[in-house]
VOBABA-467675 format. One record per residue: x, y, z of N, C-alpha, C in turn. Coordinates in steps of 0.05 Angstrom, whole numbers, padded with zeros to 5 digits, always signed. Layout:
XYZXYZXYZ...
//
This chain:
-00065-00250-00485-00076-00229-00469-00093-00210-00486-00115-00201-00477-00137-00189-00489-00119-00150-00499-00127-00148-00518-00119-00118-00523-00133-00097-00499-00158-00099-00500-00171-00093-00468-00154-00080-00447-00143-00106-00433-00134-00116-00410-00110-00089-00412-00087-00099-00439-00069-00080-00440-00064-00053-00436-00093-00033-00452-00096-00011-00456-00107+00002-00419-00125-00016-00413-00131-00016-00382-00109-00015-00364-00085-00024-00364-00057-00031-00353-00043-00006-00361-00042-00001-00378-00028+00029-00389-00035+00053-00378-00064+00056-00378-00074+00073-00366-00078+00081-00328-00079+00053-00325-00067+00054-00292-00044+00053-00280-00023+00048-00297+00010+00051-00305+00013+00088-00295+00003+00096-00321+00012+00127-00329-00013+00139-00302-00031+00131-00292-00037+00151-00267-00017+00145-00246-00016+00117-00241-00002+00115-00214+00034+00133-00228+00043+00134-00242+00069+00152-00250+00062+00185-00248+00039+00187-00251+00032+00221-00251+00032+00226-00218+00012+00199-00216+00009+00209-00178+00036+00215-00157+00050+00197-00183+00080+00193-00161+00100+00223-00163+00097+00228-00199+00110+00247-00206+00101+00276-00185+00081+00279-00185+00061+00298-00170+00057+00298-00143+00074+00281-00133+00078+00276-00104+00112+00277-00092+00123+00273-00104+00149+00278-00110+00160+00302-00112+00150+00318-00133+00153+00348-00143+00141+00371-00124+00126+00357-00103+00102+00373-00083+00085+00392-00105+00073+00380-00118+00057+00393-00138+00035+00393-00125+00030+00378-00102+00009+00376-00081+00010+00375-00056+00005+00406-00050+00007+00410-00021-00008+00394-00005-00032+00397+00000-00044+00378+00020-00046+00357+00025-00047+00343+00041-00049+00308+00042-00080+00297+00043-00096+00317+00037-00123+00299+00023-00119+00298-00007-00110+00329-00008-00112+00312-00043-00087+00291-00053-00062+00294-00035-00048+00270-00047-00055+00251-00044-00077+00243-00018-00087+00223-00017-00101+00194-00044-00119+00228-00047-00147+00226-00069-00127+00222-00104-00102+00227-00107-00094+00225-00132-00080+00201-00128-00076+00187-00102-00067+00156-00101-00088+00146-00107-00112+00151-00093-00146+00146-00098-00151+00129-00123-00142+00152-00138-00161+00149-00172-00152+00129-00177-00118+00124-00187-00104+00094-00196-00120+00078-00184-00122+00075-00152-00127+00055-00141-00156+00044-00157-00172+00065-00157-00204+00065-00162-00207+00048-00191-00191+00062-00207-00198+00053-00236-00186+00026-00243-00169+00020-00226-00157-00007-00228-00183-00028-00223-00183-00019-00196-00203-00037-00182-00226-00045-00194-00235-00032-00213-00269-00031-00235-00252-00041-00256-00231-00038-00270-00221-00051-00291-00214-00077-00279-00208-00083-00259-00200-00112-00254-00231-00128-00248-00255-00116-00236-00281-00124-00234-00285-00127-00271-00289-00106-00278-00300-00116-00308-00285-00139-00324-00248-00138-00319-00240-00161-00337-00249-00192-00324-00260-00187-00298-00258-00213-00284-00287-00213-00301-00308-00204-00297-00339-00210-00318-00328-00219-00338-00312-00203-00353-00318-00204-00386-00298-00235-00400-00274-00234-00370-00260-00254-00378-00252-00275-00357-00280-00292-00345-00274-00308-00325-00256-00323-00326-00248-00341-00341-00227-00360-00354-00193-00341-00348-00190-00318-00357-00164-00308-00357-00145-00292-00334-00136-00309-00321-00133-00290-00294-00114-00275-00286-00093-00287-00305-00074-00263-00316-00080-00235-00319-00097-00223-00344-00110-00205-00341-00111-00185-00314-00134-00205-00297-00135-00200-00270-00113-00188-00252-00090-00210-00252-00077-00202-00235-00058-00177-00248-00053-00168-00274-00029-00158-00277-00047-00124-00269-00077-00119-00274-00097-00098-00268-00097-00093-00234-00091-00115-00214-00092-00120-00189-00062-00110-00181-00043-00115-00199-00015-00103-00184-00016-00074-00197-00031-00063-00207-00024-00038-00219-00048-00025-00194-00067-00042-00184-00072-00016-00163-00059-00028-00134-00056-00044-00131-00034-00044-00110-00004-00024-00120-00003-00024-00137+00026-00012-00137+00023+00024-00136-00009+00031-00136-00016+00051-00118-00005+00058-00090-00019+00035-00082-00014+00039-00055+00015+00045-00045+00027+00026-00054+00073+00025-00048+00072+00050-00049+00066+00060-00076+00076+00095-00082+00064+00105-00071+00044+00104-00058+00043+00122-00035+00049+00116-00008+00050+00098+00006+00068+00095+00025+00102+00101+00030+00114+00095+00004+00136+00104-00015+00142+00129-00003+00115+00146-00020+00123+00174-00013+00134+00181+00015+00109+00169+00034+00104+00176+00058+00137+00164+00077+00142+00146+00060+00173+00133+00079+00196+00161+00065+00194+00174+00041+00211+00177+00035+00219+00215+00060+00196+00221+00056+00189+00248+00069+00197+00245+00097+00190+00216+00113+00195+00209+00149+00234+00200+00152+00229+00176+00133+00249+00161+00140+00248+00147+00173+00226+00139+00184+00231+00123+00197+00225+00094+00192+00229+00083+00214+00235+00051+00226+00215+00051+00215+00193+00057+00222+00156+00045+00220+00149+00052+00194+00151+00072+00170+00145+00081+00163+00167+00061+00133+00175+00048+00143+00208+00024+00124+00183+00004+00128+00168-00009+00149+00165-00034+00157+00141-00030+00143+00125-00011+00146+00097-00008+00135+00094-00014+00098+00122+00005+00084+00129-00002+00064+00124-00027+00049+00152-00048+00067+00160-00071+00059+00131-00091+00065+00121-00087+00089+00079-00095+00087+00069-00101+00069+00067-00070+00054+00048-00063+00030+00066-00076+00008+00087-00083+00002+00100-00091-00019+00088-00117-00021+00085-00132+00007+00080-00168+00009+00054-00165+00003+00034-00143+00006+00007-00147-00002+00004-00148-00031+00020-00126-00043+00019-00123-00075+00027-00156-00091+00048-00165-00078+00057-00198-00081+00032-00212-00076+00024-00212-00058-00001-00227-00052-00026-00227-00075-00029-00204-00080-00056-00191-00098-00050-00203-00118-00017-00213-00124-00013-00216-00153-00011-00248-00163-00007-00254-00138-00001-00289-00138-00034-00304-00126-00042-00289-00112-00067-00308-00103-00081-00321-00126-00089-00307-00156-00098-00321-00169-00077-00333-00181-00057-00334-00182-00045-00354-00193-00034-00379-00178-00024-00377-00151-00024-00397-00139-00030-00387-00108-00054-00396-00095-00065-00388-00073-00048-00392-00046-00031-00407-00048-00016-00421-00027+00009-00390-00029+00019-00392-00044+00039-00369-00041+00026-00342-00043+00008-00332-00051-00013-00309-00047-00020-00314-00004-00025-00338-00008-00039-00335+00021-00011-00338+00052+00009-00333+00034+00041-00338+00055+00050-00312+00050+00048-00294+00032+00053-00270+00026+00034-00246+00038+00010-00256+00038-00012-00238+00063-00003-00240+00091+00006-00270+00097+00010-00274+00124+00040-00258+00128+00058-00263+00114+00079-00240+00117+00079-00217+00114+00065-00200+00105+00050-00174+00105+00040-00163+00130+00021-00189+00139-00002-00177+00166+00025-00192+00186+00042-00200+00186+00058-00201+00204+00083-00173+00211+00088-00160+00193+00107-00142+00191+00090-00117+00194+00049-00112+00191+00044-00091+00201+00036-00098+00224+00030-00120+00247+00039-00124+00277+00063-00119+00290+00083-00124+00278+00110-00118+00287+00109-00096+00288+00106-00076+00266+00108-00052+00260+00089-00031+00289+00060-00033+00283+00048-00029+00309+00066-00029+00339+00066-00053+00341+00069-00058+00363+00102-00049+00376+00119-00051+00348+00147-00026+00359+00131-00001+00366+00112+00011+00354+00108+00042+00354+00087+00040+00386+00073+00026+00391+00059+00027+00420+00085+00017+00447+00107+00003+00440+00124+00003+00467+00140+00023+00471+00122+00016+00502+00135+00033+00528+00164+00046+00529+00175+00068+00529+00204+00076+00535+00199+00079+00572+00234+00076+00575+00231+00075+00598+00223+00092+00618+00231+00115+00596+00235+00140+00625+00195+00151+00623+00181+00148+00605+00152+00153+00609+00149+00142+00633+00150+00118+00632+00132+00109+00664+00150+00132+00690+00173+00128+00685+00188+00143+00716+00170+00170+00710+00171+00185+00685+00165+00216+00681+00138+00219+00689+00122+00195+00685+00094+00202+00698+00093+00188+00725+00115+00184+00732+00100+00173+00768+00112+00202+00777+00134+00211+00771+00144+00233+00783+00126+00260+00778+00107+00257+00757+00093+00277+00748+00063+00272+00768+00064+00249+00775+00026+00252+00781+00026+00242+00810+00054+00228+00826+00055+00210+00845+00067+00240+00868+00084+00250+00860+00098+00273+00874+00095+00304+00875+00078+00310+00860+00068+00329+00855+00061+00343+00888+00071+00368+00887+00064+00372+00923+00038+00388+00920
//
């Protein structure tokens, strides 16, 4: 593995740990900027994993270990976001983003399990959805009684 690759990995290591530290600690009130400090990891990964893929078409290792470090952005911040709710949706969305980071990490290495790991991902954020859009029961009664009887 390229010395490169490493020092690039380190450095998207120690943001995504600051972002987390700093999100954790509420060292950041608002949720654009906690957003924007998940952002950066994500960002600088993403151009370090573009440049090692130029500089080192042949090595895809490289690639992928630069590709789980900005996916592993993402977890920690969803992370955060499960840890602050603690709901059902907010567990399922999690465990999602975990199968994507699996995915990001295996596609170049073996496409078949990269491409069963996306599909279990985009399957658990449908599930997820689609618990949070069904109907409870008493809405429908509460709106016929609200809009049907109204004198």
């Amino acid at each position: 593995m390229n010395t490169l690759v490493l020092i690039l990995t380190a450095v998207s290591l120690f943001l995504n740990i600051a972002a987390w530290i700093a999100a954790r600690k509420q060292m950041i009130r608002s949720d654009a900027a906690l957003f924007v400090s998940f952002l950066i990891p994500v960002c600088f990964s993403a151009f370090a994993v573009r440049y090692v893929q130029n500089a080192y078409p042949l090595d895809l290792s490289g690639a992928a270990i630069l590709k789980f470090c900005a996916s592993l952005a993402t977890v920690l911040y969803a992370l955060n976001g499960y840890l602050n709710h603690r709901s059902r949706f907010s567990m399922i969305i999690v465990i999602a983003i975990i199968f994507g980071l699996i995915a990001d990490v295996c596609i170049n290495l073996n496409f078949v399990i990269g491409g069963a790991a996306f599909a279990i991902g985009h399957l658990l954020y449908d599930f997820a959805f689609v618990m949070k859009q069904r109907p409870r029961r008493e809405s429908a009664s509460t709106h016929m009684r609200q809009y049907c009887f109204q004198p």
